[in-house]
C-alpha positions in Angstrom: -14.8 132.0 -54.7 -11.4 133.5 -54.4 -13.5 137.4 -54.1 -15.8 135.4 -51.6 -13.3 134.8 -48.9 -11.9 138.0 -49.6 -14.8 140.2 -48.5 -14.9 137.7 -45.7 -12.0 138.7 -44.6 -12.4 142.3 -44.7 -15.5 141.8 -42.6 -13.8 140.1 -40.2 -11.6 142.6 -39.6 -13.9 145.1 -39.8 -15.7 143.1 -36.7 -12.1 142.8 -35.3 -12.2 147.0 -35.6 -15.5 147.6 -33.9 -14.9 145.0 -31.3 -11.7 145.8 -30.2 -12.5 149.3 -29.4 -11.0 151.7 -32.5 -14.1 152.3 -33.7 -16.0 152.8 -30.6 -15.3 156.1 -29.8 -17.0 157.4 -33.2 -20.2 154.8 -32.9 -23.3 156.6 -32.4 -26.0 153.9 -32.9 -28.0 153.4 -30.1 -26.7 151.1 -27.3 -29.0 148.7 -26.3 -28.4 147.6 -22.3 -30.0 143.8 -21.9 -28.7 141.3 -19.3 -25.4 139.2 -20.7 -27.6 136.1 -21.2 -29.9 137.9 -23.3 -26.9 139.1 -25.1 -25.2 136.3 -25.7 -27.8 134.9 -27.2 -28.9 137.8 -29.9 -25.3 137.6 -31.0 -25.4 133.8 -31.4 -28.9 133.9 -33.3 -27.4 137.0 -35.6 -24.2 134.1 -36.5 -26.7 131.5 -37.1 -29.4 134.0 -39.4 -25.8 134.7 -41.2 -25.1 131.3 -41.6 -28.9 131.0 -42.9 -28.3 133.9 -45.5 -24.9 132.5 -46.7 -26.7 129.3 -47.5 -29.4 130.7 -49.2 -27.1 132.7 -51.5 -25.4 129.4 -52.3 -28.1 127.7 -53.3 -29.5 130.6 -55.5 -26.2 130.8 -57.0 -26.5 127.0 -57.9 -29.7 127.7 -59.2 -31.5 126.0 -56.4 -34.0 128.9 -56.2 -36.8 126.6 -54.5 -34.6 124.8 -52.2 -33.7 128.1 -50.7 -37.5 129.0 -49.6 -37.4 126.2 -46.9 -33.8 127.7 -45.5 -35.5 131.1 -44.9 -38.4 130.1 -43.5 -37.0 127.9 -41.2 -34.2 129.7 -39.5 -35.3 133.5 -40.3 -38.8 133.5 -41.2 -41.8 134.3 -39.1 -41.4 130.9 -37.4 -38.0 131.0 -36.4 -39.3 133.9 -33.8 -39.2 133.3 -30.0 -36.6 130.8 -30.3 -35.3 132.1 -26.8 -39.5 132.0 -25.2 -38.6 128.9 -23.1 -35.5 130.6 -21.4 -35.5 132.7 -18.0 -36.3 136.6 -19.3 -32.9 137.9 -18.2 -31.6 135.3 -21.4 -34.9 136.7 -24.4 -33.1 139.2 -26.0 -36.8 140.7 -27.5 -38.2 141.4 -23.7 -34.9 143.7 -23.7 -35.0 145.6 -27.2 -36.8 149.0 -27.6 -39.7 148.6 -29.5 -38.4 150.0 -32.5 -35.5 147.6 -32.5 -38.2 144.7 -32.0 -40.2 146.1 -35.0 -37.7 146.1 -37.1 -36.5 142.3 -36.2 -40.2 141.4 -36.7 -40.4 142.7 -39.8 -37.3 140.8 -41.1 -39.0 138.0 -40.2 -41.7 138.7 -42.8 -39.4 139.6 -44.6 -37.8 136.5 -44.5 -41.1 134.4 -44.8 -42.2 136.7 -48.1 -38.8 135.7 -49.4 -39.7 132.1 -48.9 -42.6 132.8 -50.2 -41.3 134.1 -53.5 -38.5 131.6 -53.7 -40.9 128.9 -53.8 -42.4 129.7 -57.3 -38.2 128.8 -58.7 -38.1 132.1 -60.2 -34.2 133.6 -59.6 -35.0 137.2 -60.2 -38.0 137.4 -58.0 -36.6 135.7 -55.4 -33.2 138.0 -55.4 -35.5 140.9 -55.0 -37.1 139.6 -52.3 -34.0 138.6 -50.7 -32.9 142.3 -50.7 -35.9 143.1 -48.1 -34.4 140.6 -45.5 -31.2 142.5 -46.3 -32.6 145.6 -45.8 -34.2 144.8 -42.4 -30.0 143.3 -41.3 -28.5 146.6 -42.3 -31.2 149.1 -40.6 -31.3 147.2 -37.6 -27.1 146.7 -36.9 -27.0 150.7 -38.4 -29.0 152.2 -35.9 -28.4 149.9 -33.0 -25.4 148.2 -31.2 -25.6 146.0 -27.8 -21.5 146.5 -26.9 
């Protein structure tokens, strides 16, 4: 637990870092102009699909290996897409993304739904591979693009 909080920490302050400007000079992801709305609300959906991931690590951790299929599914998986498709276009952060930064979101979503798929059999080790691919799709998209 006690290693838990403390990487939590040092990611915060590594957000702290990039937000605040000291890193910002030496950033050369791609940024990504969309209106503020649309913004906003990519950077709300990335807390929330953290908050998502968190939970399904717990509940692998406790062993709850099936229990964590539903989680993905429902707030990364294919269906949790176009969450945004019933707001004005200036607030869908997708309508704003280069399609290679769209690609790579959709995939995660598979991603996320194969996961689910895999989790749902109760076997740990399959299921922690699987969870690596939604991973995978987080990290290449926030390491080649940026929206501040």
């Amino acid at each position: 637990m006690f290693r838990s909080l403390k990487l939590l920490g040092v990611a915060a302050l590594a957000t702290v870092g990039l937000a605040s400007g000291v890193q910002a000079a030496d950033d050369t992801r791609i940024a990504v102009a969309m209106p503020e709305a649309a913004a906003r609300n990519l950077r709300l959906e990335m807390v929330d699909n953290l908050r998502a991931l968190a939970e399904i690590q717990s509940l692998l951790a406790a062993g709850k290996v099936a229990e964590a299929g539903p989680v993905a599914e429902k707030s990364l998986g294919i269906g949790a897409m176009g969450r945004h498709r019933s707001e004005p276009m200036d607030a869908r952060p997708g309508a704003h993304m280069p399609p290679e930064m769209h690609a790579i979101g959709v995939e995660g979503h598979r991603a996320a739904s194969e996961f689910a798929r895999v989790a749902a059999t109760g076997e740990r080790d399959p299921a922690l591979s699987a969870l690596t691919g939604i991973y995978n799709h987080c990290v290449a998209c926030h390491s080649i693009y940026r929206i501040r």
